[in-house]
NUKOL-611979 format. One line per 8 residues: their letters; for each residue x, y, z of N, C-alpha, C. Coordinates in steps of 0.05 Angstrom, whole numbers. Atoms other than C-alpha are relative to their C-alpha. Layout:
! residues N
a> X/Y/Z/X/Y/Z/X/Y/Z  ...
This chain:
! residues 487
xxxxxxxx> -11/-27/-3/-913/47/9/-22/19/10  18/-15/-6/-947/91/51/2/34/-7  0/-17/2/-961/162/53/28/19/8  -21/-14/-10/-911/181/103/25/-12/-16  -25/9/21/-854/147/56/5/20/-23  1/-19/30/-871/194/-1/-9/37/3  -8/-33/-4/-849/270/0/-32/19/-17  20/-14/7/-915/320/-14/-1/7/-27
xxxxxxxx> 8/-16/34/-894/343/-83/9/-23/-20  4/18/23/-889/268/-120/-27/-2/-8  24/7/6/-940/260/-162/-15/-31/9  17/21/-6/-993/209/-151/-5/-26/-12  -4/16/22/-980/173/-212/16/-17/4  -19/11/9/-912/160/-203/10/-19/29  3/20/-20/-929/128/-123/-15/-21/-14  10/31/11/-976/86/-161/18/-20/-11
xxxxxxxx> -7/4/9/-931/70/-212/25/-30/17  -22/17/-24/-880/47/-154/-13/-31/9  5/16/-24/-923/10/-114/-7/-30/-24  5/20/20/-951/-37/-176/21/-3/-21  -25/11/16/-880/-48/-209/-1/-28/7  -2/26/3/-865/-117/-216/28/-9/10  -29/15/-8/-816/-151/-170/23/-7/-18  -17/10/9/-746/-150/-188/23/-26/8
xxxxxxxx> -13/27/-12/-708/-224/-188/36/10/-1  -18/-2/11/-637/-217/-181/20/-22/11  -25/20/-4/-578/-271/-180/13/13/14  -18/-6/-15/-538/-280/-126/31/10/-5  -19/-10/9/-474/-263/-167/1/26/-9  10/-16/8/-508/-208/-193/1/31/26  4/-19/-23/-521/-176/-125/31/2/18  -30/-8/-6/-448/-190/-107/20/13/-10
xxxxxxxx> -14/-10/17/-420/-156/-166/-9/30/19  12/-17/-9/-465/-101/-140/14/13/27  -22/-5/-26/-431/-101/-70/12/14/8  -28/-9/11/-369/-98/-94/4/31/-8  5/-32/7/-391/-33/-134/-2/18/19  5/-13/-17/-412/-2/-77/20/8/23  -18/8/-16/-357/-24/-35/32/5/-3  -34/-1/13/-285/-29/-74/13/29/-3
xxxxxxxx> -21/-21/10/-244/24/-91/31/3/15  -28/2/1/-170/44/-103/8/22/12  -5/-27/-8/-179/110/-67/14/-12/31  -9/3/-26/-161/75/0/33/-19/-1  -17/20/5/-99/27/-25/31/18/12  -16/-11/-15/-43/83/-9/0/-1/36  -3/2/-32/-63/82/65/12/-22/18  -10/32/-21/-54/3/82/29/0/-16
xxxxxxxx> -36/2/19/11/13/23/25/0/21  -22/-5/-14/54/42/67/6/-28/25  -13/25/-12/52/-29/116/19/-19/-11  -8/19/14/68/-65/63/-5/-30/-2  16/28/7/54/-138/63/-11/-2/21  23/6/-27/21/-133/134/-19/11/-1  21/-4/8/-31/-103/95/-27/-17/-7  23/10/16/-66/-156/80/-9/-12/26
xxxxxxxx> 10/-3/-27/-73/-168/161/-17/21/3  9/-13/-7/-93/-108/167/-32/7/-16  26/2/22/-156/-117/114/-18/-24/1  3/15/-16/-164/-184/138/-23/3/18  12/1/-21/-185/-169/205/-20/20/5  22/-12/3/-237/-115/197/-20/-20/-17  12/22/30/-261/-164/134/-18/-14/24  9/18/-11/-275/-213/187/-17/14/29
xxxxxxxx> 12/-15/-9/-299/-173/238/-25/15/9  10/-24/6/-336/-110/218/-11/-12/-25  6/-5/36/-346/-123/139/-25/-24/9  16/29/1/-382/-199/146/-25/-7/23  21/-4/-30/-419/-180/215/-23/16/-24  16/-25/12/-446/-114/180/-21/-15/-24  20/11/16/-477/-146/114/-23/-23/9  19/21/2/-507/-211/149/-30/15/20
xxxxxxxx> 17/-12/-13/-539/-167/206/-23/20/-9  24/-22/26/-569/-113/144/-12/-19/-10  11/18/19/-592/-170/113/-28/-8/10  18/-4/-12/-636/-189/164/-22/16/9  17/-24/-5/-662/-123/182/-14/10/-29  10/-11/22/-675/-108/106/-23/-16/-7  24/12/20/-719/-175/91/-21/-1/24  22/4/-12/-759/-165/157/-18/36/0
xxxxxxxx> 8/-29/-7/-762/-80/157/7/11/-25  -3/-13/21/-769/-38/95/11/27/16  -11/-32/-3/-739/37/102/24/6/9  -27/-10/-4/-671/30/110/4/-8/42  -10/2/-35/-634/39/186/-20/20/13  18/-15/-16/-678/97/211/-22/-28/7  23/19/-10/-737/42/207/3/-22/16  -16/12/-15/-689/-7/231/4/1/35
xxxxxxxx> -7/-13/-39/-666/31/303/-24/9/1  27/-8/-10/-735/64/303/-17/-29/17  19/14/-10/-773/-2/316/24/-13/20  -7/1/-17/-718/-30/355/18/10/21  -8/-20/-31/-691/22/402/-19/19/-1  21/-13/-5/-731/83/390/1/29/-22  1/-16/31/-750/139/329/21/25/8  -20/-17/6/-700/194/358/25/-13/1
xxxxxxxx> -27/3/5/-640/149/360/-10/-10/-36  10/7/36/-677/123/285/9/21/-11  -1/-20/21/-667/193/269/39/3/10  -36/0/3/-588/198/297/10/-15/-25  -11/9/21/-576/139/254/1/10/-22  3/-8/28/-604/166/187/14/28/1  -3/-24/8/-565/241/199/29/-15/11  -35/8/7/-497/205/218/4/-15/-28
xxxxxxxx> -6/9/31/-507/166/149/-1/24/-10  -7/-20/22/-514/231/120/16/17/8  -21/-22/-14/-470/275/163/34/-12/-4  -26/10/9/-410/234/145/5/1/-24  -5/-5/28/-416/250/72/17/35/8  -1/-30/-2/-394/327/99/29/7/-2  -28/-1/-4/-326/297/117/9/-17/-30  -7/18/23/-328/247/63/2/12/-26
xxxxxxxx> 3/-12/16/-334/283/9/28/20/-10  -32/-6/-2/-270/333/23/24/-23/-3  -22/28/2/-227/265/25/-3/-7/-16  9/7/36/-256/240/-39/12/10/-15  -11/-13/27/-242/302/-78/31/11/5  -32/-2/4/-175/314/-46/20/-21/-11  -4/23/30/-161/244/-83/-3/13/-21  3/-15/31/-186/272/-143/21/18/-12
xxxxxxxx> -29/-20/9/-141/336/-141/28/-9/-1  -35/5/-2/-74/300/-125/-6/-18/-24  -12/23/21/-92/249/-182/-7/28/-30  5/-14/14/-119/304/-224/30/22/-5  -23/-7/-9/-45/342/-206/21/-21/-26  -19/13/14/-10/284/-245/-2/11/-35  4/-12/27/-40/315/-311/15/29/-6  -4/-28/10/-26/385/-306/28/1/15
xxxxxxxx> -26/0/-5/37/387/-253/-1/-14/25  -1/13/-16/50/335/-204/9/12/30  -10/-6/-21/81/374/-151/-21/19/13  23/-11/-22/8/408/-133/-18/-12/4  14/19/-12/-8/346/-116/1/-2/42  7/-11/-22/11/368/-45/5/34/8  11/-22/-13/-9/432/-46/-21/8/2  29/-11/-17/-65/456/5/-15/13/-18
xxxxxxxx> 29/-18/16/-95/517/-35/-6/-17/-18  10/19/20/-97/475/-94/-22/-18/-4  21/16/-13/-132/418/-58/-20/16/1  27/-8/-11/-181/465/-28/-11/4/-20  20/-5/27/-199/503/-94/-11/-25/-11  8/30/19/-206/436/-135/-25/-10/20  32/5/-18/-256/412/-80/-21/11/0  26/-21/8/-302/471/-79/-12/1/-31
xxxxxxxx> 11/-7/22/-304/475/-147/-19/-25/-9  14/24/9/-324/403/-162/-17/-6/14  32/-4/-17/-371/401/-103/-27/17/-7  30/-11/9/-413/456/-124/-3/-10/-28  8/5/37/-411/428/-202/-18/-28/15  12/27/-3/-432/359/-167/-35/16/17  24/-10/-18/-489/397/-125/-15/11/-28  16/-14/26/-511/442/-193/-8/-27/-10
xxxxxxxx> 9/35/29/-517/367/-241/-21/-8/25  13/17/-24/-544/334/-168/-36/13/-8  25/-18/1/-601/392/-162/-16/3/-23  13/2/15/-628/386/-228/-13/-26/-15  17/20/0/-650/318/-222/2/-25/-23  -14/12/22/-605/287/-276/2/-36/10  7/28/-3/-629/210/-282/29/-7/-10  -16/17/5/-566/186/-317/17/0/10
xxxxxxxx> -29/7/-11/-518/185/-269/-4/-28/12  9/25/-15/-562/117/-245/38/-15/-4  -20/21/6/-506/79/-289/35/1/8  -21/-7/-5/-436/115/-263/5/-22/22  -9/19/-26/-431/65/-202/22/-30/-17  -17/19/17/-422/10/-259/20/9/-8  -21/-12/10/-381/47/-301/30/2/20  -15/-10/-25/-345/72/-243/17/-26/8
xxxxxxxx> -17/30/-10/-318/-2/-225/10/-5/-19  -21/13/22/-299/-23/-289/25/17/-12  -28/-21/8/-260/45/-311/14/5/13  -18/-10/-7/-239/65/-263/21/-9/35  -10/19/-32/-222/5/-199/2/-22/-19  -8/28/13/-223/-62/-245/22/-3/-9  -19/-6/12/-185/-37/-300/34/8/7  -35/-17/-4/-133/8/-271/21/-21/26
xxxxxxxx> -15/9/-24/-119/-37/-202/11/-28/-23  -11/20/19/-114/-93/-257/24/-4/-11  -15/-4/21/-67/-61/-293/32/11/28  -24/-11/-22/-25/-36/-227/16/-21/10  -7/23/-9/-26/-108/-201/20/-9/-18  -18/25/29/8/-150/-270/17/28/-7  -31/-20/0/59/-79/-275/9/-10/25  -16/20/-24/79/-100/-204/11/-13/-7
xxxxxxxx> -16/27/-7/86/-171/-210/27/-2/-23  -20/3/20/128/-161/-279/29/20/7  -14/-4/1/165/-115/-249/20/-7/24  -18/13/-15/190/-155/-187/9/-26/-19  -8/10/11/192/-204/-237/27/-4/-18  -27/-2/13/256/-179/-272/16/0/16  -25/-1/-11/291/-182/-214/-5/28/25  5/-25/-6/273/-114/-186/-1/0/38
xxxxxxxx> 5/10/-33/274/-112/-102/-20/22/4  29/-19/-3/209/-82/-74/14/16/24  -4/-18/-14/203/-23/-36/4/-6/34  14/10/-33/170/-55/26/13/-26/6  -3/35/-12/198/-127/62/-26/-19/-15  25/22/4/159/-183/38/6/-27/5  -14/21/-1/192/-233/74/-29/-10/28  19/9/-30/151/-270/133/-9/9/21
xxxxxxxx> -8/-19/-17/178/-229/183/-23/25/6  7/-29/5/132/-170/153/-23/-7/-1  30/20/14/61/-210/151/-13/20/28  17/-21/-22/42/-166/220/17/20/8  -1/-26/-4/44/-95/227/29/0/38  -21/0/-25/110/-80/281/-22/14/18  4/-13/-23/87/-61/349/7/27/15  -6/-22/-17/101/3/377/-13/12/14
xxxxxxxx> 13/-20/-8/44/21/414/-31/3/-16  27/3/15/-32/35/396/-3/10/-31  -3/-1/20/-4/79/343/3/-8/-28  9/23/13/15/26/299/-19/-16/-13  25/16/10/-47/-3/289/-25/26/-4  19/-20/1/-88/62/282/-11/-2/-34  1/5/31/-84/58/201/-25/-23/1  8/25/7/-132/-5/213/-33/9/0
xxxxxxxx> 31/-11/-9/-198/45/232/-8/10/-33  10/-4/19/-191/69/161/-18/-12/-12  11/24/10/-210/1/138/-31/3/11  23/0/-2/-271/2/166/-27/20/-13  16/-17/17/-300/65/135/6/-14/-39  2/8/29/-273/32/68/-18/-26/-7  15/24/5/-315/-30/79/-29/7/6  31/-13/-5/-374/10/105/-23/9/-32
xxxxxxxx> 11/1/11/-434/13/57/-21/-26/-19  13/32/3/-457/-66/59/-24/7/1  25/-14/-13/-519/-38/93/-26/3/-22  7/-14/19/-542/-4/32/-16/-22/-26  16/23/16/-554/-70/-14/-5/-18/12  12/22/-15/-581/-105/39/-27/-2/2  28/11/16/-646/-87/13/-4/-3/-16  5/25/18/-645/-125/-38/0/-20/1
xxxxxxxx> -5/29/-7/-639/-188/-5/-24/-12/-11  26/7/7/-722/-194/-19/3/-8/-31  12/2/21/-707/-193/-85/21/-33/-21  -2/25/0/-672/-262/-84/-14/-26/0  25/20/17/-707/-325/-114/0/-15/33  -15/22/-23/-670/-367/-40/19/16/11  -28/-24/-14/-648/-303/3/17/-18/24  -20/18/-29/-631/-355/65/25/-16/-10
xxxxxxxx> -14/13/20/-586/-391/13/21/8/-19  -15/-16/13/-566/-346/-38/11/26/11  -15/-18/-12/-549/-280/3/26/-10/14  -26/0/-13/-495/-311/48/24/-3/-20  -20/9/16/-458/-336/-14/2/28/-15  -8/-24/8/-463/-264/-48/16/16/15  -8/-11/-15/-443/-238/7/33/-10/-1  -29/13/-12/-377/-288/18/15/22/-31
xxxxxxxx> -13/-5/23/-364/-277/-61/5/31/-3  -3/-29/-3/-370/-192/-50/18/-2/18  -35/-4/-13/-317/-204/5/17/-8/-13  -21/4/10/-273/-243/-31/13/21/-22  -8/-23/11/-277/-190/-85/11/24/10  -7/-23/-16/-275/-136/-43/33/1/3  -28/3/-17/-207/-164/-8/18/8/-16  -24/3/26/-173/-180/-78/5/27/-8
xxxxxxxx> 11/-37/4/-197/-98/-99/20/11/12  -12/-20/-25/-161/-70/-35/31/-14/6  -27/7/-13/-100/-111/-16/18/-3/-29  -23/7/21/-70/-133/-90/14/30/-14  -15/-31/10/-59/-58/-112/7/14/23  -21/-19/-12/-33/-39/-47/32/-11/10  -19/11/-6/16/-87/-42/13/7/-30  -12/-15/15/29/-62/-117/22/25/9
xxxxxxxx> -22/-37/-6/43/10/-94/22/-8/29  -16/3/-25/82/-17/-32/31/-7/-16  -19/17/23/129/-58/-95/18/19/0  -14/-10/23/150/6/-127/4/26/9  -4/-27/-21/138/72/-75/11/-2/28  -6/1/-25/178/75/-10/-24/5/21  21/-8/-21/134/81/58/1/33/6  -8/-33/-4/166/148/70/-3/14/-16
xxxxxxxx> 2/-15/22/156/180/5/-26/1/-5  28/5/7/87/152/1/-26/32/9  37/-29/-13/15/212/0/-12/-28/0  20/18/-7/-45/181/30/-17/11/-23  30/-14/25/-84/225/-31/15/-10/-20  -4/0/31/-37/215/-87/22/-27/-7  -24/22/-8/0/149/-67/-7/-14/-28  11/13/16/-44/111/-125/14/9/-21
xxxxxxxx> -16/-16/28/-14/165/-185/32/-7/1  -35/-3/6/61/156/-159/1/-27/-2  -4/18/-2/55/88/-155/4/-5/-41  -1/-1/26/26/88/-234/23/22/-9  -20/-7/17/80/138/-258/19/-4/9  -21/16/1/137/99/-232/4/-21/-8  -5/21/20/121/35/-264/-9/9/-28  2/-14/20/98/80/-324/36/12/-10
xxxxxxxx> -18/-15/-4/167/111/-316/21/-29/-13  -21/13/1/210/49/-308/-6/-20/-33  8/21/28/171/6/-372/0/20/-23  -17/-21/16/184/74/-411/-27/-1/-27  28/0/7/109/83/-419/-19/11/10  -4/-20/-18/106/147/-392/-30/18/-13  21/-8/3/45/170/-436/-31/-9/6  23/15/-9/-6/126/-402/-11/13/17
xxxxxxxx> 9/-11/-26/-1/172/-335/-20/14/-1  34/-18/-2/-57/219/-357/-22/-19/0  14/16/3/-95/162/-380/-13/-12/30  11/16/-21/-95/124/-313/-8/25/19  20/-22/-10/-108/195/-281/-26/-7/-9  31/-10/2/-170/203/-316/-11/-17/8  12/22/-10/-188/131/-308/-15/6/33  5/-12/-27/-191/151/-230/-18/19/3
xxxxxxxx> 17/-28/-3/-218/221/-236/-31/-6/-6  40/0/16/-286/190/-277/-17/-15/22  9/10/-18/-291/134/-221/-9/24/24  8/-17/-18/-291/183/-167/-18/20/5  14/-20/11/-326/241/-193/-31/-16/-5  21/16/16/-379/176/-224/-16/1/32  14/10/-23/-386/160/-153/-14/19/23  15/-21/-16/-392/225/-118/-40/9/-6
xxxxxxxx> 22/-7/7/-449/241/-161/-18/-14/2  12/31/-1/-483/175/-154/-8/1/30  4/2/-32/-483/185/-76/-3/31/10  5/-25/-10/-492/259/-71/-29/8/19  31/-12/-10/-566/269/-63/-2/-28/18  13/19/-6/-572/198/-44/-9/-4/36  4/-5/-20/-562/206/35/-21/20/14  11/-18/-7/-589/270/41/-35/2/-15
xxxxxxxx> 18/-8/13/-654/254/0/-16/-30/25  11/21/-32/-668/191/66/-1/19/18  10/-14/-21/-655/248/112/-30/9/-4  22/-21/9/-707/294/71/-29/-22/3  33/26/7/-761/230/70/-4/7/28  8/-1/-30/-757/224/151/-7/22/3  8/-23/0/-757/295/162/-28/19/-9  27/-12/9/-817/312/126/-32/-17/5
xxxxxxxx> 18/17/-10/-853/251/154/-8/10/34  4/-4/-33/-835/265/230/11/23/2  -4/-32/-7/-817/341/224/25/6/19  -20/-2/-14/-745/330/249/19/21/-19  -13/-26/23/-711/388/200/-23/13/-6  16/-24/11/-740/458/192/-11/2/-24  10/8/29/-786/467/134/23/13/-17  -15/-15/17/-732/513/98/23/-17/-8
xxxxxxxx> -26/24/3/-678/452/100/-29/-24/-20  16/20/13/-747/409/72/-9/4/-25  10/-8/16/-761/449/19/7/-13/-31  -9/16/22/-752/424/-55/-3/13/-27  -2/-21/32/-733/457/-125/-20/-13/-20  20/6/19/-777/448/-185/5/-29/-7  -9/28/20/-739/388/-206/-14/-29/24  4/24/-15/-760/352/-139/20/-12/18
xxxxxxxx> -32/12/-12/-679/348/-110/-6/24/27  2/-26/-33/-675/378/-30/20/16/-7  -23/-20/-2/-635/431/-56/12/14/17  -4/-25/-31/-629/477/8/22/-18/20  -17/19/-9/-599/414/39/22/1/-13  -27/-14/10/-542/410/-12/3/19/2  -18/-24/-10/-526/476/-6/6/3/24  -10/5/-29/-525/477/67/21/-19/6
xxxxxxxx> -21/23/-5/-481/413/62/24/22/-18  -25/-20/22/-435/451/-1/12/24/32  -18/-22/-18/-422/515/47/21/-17/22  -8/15/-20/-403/465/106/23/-11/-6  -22/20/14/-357/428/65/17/18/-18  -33/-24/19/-320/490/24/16/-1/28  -17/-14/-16/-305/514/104/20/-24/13  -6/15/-17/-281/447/122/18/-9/-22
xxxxxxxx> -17/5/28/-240/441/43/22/22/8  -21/-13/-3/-208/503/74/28/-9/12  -15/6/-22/-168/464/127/24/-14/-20  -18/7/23/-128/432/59/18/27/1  -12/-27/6/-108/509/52/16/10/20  -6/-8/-20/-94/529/124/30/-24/14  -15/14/-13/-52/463/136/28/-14/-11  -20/18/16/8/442/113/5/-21/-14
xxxxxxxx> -5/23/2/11/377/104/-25/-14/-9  29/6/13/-41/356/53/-8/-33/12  13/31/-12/-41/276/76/-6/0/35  2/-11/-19/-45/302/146/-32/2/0  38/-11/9/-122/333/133/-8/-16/-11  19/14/5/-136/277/95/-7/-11/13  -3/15/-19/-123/231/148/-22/5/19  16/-10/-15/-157/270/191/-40/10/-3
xxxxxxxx> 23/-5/6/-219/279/154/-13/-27/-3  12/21/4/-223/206/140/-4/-4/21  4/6/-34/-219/189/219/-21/11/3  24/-16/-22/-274/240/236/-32/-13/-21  19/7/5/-317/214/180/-12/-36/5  6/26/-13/-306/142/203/-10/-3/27  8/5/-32/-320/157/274/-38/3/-3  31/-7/6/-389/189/253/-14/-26/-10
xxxxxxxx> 16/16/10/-414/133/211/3/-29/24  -3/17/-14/-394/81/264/-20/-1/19  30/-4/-25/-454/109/309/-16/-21/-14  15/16/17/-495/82/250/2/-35/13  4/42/-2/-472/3/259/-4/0/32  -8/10/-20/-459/13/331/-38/1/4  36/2/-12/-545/30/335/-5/-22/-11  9/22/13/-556/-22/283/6/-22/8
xxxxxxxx> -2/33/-19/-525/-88/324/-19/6/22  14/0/-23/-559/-59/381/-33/-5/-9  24/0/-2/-623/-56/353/-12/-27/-22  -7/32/13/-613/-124/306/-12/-11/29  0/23/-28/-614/-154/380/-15/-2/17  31/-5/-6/-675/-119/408/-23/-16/-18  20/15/22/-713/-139/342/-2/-30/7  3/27/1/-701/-210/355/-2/-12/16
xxxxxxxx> 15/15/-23/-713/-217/421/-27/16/8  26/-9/-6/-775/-178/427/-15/-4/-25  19/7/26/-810/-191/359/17/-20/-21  -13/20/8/-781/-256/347/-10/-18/-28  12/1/17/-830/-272/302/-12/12/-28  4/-25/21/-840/-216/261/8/-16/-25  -12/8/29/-834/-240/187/26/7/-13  -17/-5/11/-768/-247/157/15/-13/-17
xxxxxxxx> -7/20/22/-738/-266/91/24/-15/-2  -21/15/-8/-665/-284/122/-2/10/24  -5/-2/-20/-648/-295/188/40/-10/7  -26/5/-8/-571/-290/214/8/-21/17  -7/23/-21/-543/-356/244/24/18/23  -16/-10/-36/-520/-335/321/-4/23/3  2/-26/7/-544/-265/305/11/7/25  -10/-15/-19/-533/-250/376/33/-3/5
xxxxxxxx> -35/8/10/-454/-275/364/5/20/-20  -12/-22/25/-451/-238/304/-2/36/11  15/-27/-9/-480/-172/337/20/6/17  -21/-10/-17/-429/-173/393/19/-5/-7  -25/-5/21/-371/-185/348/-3/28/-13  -9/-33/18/-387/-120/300/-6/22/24  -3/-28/-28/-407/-75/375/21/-7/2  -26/-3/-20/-340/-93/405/13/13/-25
xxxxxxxx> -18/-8/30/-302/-86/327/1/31/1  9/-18/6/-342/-20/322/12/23/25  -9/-16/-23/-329/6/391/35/3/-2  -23/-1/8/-256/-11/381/13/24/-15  -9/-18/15/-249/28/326/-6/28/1  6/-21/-3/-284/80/350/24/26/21  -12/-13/-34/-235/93/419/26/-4/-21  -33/-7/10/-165/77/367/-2/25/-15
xxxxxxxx> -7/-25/20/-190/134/323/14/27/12  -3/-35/-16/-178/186/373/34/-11/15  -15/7/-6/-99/159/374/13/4/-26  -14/-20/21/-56/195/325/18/-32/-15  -14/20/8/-26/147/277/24/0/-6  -32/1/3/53/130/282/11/25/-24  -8/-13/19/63/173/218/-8/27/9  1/-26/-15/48/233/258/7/-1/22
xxxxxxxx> -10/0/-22/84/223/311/6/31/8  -12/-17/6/115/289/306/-18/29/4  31/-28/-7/43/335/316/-11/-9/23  17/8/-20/2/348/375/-7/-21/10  26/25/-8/-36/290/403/-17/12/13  31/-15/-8/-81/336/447/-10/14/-27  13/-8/17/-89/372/381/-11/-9/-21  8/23/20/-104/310/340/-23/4/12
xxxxxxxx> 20/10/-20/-159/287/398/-26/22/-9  14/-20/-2/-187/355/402/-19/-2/-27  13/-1/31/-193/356/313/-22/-23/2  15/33/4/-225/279/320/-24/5/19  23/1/-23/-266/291/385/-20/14/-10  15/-28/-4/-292/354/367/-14/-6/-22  13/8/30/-316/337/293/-24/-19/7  21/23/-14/-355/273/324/-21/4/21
xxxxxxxx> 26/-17/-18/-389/312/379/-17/12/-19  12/-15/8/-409/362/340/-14/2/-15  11/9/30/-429/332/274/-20/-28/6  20/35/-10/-453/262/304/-22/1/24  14/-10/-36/-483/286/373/-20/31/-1  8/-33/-9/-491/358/378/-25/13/-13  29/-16/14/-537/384/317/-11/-26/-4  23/5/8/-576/330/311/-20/-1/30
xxxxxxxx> 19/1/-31/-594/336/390/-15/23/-5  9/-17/-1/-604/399/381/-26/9/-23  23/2/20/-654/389/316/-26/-16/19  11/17/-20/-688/338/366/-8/21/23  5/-15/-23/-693/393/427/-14/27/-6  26/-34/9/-727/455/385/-14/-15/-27  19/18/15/-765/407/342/-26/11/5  25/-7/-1/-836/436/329/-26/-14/-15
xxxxxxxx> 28/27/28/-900/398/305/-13/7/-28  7/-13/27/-906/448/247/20/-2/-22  -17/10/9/-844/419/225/-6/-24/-27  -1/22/13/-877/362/202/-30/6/-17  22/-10/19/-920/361/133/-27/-4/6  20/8/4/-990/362/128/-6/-21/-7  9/18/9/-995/307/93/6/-36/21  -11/11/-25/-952/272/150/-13/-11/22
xxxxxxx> 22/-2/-27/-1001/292/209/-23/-11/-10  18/19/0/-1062/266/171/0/-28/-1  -4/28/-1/-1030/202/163/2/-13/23  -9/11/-27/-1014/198/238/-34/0/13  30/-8/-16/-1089/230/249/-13/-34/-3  29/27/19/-1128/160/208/23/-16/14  -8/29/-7/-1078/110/237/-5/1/25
């Protein structure tokens, strides 16, 4: 760990402390459970619901794709390059697209975040009155409010939220999809006819056009964050060995996570009746409803609300505290965005992100149609993070033909196969996002394009060019420049 890795106001102690810790070993099951954690959730299961059994196509073929490209290609880059993707695209393309990558991983939390907690409020809705589960102001308030509470806990540097990720899987995705799945099956089991076809017929999504298949880009932001425990591959006893098999066993989990509770809610909620935010709650208070076990619905609310909320907090600082490392190494963010509260958290950053994200919680308020905006917020935050993988195959494929040698603790069989599978996947998904999905038939399409284009320029492209084009060398710390001076 060098200098430039470590922000000016850690003590000196607690770099030592770091650097002479004692390797951690971890089982390959171990690191797949892990994955999974990072990966699963029931917040996306209303979206593929509404296909109904051609959901599990449609989860499938990103799986194979996007999901199994992404982890083997991180894997590689993590046991030959420490520091994440900036270090990654830095050495093989070049340190200002290093720095795009690391501010689309964090510039997609801006959209992500609004979609999260507009989940939250429609499941949070089932407690107090279900029917402001689609209403806008509602949404908006409930977002602001829990954003800045998550930014206040974030900013003061609160260690125990380490464990919410666990937690977070077992209360509130193991448990409850557990419990959504075996209500399902018992209740086609009495006889009951499901909402959706589930005859053969229904195994691929009908044709009508690109529309149709637009629902399938979601998938990819819900499988996005492989990346992330792919450095830990080092800390495998037999990473060439044991990673691919964590990896298979975190997909298989993953899959079972995402397709068996949406083919639940497909059982028991019509496609047409179905919210993309609150599809998960109607699903639970209609088989709550029909087994006449109607006091559980808060329960499986909260279940949800602790996961989500577990997870926000757990990933709040976490993007924005990689920007704040680069930034204060290579002086790409103003010192007043670098600056840091007593506790040590880039506060100035959260808040700058908080304001950004009330004005963009407004569009819940301003828009009718609460699954509409979510839709729309998920697309624009999937397009953004897709820069991310699309630099990372590219620069996977530089690394290995120009420093072929370079030390590395796994290497990807056909890497260059695997690399042009997740670019084409990636690019794909990037050109269907900006293609309004069948269930909006009915709104704009130049005004879809415009919402999707414009968000992705502006947020993925625009300011970080423009951080890059009035970039000043006083930007970057003192402690920064003498490190660059002695090397």
């Amino acid at each position: 760990m060098s200098s430039m890795d470590v922000p000016a106001d850690v003590p000196k102690q607690a770099v030592r402390a770091a650097v002479h810790r004692p390797p951690v070993t971890l089982t390959w099951v171990t690191l797949a459970m892990m994955t999974t954690a990072s990966v699963a959730s029931l917040r996306a299961a209303p979206t593929m619901a509404v296909y109904g059994l051609a959901c599990v196509f449609l989860y499938l073929l990103p799986a194979v794709v996007f999901l199994l490209p992404t982890a083997l290609v991180s894997a590689e880059l993590a046991s030959g390059w420490s520091g994440g993707v900036y270090r990654w695209v830095s050495e093989g393309l070049s340190k200002p697209l290093g720095f795009l990558a690391v501010w689309c991983q964090f510039a997609m939390t801006i959209f992500y975040y609004p979609s999260l907690l507009a989940f939250v409020a429609s499941t949070i809705a089932y407690i107090i009155d279900p029917s402001l589960a689609s209403n806008g102001v509602y949404t908006a308030i409930v977002i602001m409010v829990l954003y800045w509470t998550g930014v206040w806990v974030s900013s003061r540097g609160t260690e125990a939220l380490a464990g919410l990720s666990k937690w977070g899987l077992i209360i509130g995705t193991l448990i409850p999809g557990t419990l959504l799945v075996v209500l399902g099956m018992i209740f086609l089991g009495q006889g009951n006819p499901s909402a959706a076809p589930m005859d053969s017929s229904h195994l691929l999504p009908q044709w009508t056009g690109l529309a149709s298949l637009v629902l399938i880009v979601n998938n990819f932001l819900s499988y996005s964050g492989m990346e992330m425990n792919a450095v830990h591959v080092s800390s495998l006893k037999e990473p060439a060995k044991e990673f691919p098999k964590a990896m298979f066993l975190a997909v298989g989990m993953v899959l079972l996570i995402f397709i068996l509770p949406a083919l639940a809610i497909s059982w028991v909620v019509p496609a047409s009746q179905l919210s993309l935010t609150a599809g998960v709650m109607q699903a639970f208070d209609a088989f709550f409803k029909y087994f006449h076990i109607g006091w559980l619905t808060p329960i499986a609310a909260v279940a949800l609300i602790s996961a989500s909320l577990g997870g926000m907090l757990t990933w709040l600082a976490g993007p924005s505290k990689g920007l704040l490392e680069i930034s204060r190494s290579e002086g790409y963010l103003p010192p007043f965005l670098q600056k840091l509260n007593k506790y040590g958290i880039q506060q100035n950053i959260l808040v700058t992100q908080g304001i950004v994200t009330s004005v963009i919680a407004l569009g819940y308020a301003l828009i009718p149609d609460v699954s509409s905006v979510y839709w729309i917020f998920s697309t624009i935050t999937t397009q953004v993070y897709l820069i991310v993988y699309l630099l990372m195959f590219m620069a996977a494929m530089r690394l290995r033909k120009n420093k072929p040698d370079h030390p590395r603790g796994y290497r990807t069989p056909a890497l260059g196969l695997v690399c042009v599978v997740g670019l084409l996947s990636s690019l794909a998904a990037l050109c269907i996002g900006f293609v309004p999905p069948s269930q909006f038939g009915g709104n704009s399409v130049l005004q879809y394009v415009v919402i999707v284009g414009g968000g992705l320029v502006i947020l993925g492209l625009l300011i970080p060019w423009l951080f890059l084009k009035f970039r000043k060398p006083s930007w970057q710390t003192e402690a920064a420049r003498e490190e660059e001076a002695t090397s």
